[in-house]
N, C-alpha and C positions, 0 to 999 in steps of 0.2 A: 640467521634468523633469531636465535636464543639470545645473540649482543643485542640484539633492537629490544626485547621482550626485558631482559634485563635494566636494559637503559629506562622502559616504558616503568617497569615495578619500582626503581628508584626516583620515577616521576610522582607513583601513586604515593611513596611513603612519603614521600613533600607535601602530597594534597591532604596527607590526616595532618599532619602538621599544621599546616597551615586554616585548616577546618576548624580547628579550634583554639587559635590564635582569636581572642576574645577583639583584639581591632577588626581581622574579619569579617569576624559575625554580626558588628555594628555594623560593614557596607554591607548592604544585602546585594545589590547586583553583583559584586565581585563574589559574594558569600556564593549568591545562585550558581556561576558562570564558572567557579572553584567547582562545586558541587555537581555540576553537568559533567563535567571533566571525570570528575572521580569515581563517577558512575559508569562513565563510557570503559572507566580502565579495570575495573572490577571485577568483571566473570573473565577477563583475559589474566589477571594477576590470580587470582582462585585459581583457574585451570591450570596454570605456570606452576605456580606450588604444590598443585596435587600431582603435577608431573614427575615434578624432583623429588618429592615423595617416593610415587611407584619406583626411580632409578635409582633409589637408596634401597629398597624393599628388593628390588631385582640382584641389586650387589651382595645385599646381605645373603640371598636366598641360593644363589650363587655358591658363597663359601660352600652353604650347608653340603652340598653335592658330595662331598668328600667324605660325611659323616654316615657310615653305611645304616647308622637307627634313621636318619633324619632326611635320607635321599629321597625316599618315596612322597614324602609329605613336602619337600622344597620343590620337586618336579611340578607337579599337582597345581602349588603355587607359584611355580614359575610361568605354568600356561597360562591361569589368569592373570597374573601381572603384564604378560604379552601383551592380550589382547587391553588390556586399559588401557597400557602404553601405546598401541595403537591408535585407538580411540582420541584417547589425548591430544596425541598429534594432529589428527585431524580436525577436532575440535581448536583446537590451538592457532591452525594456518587458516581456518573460516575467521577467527576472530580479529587475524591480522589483516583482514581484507579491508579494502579502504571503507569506512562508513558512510553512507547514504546522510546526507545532513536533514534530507527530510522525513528517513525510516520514523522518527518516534511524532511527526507530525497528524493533526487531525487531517479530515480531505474535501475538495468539492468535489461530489460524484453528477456525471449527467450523463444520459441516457438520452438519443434520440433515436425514432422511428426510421427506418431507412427502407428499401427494399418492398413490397407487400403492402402496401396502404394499412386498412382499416387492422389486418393479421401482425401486422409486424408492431403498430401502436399498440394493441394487445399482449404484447410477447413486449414491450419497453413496459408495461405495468407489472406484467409475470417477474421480466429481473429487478426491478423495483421492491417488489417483495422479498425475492430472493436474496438482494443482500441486506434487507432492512429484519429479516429473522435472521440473518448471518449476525447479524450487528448485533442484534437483541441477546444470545448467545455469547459474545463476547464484551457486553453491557457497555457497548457504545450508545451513543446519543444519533437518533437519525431527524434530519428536519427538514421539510419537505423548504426550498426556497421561492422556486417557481415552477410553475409546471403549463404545462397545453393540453388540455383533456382531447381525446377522439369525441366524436359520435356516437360510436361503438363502443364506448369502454377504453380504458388503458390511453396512454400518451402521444403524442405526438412529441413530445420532449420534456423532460423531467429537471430540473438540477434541485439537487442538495447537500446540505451537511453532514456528513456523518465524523463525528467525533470524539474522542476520545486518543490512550496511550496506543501509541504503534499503531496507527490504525493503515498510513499509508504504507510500511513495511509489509503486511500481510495483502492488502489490497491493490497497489501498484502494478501487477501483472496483468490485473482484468482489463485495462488499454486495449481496445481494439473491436472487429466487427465480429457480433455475437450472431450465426446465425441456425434459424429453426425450422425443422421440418415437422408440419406436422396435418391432420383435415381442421379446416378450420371449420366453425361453429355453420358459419354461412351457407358453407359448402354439402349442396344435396348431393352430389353424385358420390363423396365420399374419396374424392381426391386430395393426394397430398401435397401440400402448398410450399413454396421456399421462402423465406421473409429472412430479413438481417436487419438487428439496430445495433446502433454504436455506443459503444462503451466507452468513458472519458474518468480516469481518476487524476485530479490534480491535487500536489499537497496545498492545503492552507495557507498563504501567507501571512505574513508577518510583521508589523511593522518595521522588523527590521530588516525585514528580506526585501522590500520596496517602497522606494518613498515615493509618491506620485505628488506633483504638482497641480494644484487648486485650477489655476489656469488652463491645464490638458483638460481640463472635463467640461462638458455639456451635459449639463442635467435638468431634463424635463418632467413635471409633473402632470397629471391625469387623472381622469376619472377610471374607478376597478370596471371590468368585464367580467361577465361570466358568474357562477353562482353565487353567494354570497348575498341574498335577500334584498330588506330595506336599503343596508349601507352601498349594494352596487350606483352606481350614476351617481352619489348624492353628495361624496367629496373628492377631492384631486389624492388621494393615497397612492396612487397607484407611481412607483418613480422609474424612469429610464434612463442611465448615466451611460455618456459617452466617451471613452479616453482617442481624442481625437488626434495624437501623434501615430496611435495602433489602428485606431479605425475598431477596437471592439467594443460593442452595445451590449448592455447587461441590464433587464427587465425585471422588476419585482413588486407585484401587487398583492402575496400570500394576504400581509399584513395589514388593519385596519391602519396602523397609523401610518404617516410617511416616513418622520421618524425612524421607523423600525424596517421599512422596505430599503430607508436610502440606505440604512448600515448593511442591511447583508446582499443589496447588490453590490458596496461594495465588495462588502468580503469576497463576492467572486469575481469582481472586476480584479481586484488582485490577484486574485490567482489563478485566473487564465493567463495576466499580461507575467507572471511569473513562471507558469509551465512552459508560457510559448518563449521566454529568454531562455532557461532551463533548457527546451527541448532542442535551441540553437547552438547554444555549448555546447551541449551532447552530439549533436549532428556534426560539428568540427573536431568532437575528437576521435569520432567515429570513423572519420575520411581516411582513416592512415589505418583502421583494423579491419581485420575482415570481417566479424562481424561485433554487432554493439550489443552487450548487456542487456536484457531489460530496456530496449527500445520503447517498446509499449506502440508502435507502429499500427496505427489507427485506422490504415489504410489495407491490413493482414485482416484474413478472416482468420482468427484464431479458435474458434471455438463452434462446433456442430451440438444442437439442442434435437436430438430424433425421436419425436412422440410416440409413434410407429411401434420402431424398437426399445421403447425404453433407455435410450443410453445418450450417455453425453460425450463426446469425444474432443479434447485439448489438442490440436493439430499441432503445435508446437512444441510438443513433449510425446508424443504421440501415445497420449493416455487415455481412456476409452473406460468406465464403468458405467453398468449398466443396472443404476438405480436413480434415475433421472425423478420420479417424484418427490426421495427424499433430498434430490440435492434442488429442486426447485423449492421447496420449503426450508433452504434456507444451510443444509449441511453440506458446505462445500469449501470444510477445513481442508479437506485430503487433497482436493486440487489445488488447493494453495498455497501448501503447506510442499505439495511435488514442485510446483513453481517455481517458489523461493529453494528448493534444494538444487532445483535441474540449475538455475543461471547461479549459484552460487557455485557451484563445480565449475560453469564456462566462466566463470570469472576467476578461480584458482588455477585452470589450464592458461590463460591468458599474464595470470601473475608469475609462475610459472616459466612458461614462454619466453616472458620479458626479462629474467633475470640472467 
C-alpha cells in the first residue's frame, strides 16, 4: 500500500512542477486536466505526510520511555499518537479507493409519483422540497426543468437541476422508491395511507462524457400547456427531443423561449442516455460480486417516510431517526453523510477481499 502511495506523492511533486512550467499555463486545457489531477492527489499526499509525521513522533517518543523524568509525559503521548496513527490509516485506505469520475459532478434529479395517486404526487412535491432546502444549505443551484402538476397539489413527475461542487457525491444514494405513511389530507376517517415515488439522481453529462449524433434525434416543437398566462397557446416553445437509437423522449416547456427549453432537455437527454450506459457497466461488473456498491437500484424501496411516528427509517443501513419534520425541511446531511460511510466500508471490505 505505502509503494503505491509513494509512487502517487512522487506523481503529485511532478504536478507542482509542472503547474508552473510557464508553457503550461499558456495550454489551459492541459493547465485544467494537470490541475484536476493535482487536486485529486492532495488530501491523499497531506494525509501521507501527516502520517510519517506521527511515525517519526511515535519513534522519537519511544526512546523517551527509558528516561525515568520523561516516561510519564512520552506514555501520555504515545496513546494519542496511537490513536492518530489509527486514524490515519483509515483515512489513508478511504482515500485510496477507486474514485467515482462523477462524485464532484452537478446532477439531474427526478422525482416521479408512484404508488397512491393524488397522496403520493403530493409527497414527489414534499421531496422536491426536501432536497431543494438541502441544496440551499449547501449553496447549490436548484432548477426546476420540467415538471407535471397534480390536481391536488404536488407532481406527478418533476425533473431538475441541481448544481453545484460534489453535489452528486453526496446525493447519489437517494436512487430508489421513497415510500410514505401517513392520513392524508382527503382522508375523513383518519386512515393511514401507503404511497411510494421514485427517486432518480443522475450525474450531468458532459460534452465529453457523450457525443450524440444530430441524426439520432427527432425534435418536435409545440405549443406550452398549462399555467403560464397570455404566452400559453400562442407560440411553439414548448420542445420534445427524441434520441431515437434509445427510444428516450425528453420534454421541456418551463422556458418562454424554445432556445432555452431545446438546451436543457437536452442537458437531460444526456444524462439519462449517460446513467442508463453507466448503470450497464455497472451491472456487468456486478455479475461476478456478490453484491454492487452503491447500485442506487430503483426498483428497492429504500426508504420509509412514517408521519404517525415521526421517524424516517433508511432500510439499507437500517438507520431510523425520529425527527422526520426537521429532515422534511430539508436536514438530511446525517443520512447522507451514514450513506456514503456505510458503502464506503463495503467497498474497503471488497478492496480488501480482492487483494
Amino acid at each position: 500500500m505505502f509503494e503505491k502511495i509513494e509512487e502517487l506523492e512522487r506523481r503529485y511533486q511532478e504536478l507542482e512542477a509542472l503547474l508552473s512550467d510557464p508553457a503550461v499555463i499558456a495550454n489551459q486545457p492541459e493547465f485544467r486536466k494537470l490541475s484536476r489531477e493535482h487536486a485529486d492527489l492532495s488530501e491523499l499526499v497531506t494525509e501521507y505526510r501527516r502520517y510519517r509525521k506521527v511515525l517519526a513522533e511515535i519513534a522519537g517518543n519511544r526512546e523517551l520511555l527509558a528516561d525515568p523524568d520523561m516516561k510519564e509525559m512520552a506514555e501520555e503521548e504515545l496513546r494519542n499518537l496511537e490513536v492518530e496513527k489509527e486514524r490515519l490509516e483509515g483515512e489513508i485506505q478511504l482515500l485510496l479507493l477507486p474514485k467515482d469520475p462523477n462524485d464532484k459532478k452537478s446532477v439531474i434529479l427526478e422525482i416521479r409519483a408512484g404508488t397512491g395517486g393524488d397522496e403520493s404526487a403530493l409527497f414527489a412535491g414534499d421531496l422536491l422540497r426536501m432536497y431543494s432546502r438541502f441544496a440551499e444549505t449547501n449553496r447549490w443551484r436548484v432548477e426546476i426543468i420540467s415538471a407535471s402538476e397534480s390536481e391536488r397539489g404536488g407532481y406527478k413527475e418533476v425533473v431538475a437541476s441541481v448544481e453545484g461542487e460534489g453535489v452528486y457525491s453526496r446525493l447519489k444514494y437517494e436512487s430508489g422508491t421513497h415510500r410514505v405513511q401517513r392520513v392524508p389530507e382527503t382522508e375523513a376517517q383518519g386512515r393511514i395511507h401507503t404511497s411510494a415515488c421514485t427517486v432518480a439522481i443522475m450525474p450531468e453529462a458532459e460534452d465529453i462524457d457523450i457525443d450524440i449524433n444530430p441524426a439520432d434525434l427527432k425534435i418536435d416543437v409545440y405549443r406550452s400547456s398549462g399555467a403560464g398566462g397570455q404566452h400559453v397557446n400562442t407560440t411553439d416553445s414548448a420542445v420534445r427531443i427524441t434520441h431515437l437509437p434509445t427510444g428516450v423522449v425528453v420534454a421541456c416547456q418551463e422556458e418562454r423561449s424554445q432556445i432555452k427549453n431545446r438546451a436543457k432537455a437536452m442537458k437531460v437527454l444526456k444524462s439519462r442516455i449517460l446513467d442508463s450506459m453507466q448503470s450497464e457497466q455497472a451491472a456487468k461488473l456486478a455479475a461476478d460480486r456478490k453484491q454492487q456498491v452503491g447500485s442506487g437500484d430503483r426498483s428497492e424501496r429504500i426508504r420509509t417516510y412514517n408521519f404517525p411516528q415521526g421517524r424516517m427509517t433508511d432500510h439499507r443501513i437500517g438507520l431510523t431517526l425520529y425527527r422526520l419534520d426537521a429532515l422534511m425541511e430539508g436536514d438530511i446531511g446525517e443520512v447522507v453523510d451514514a450513506l456514503r460511510a456505510h458503502y464506503q466500508m463495503e467497498a474497503l471490505k471488497q478492496q480488501s477481499e480482492g487483494m
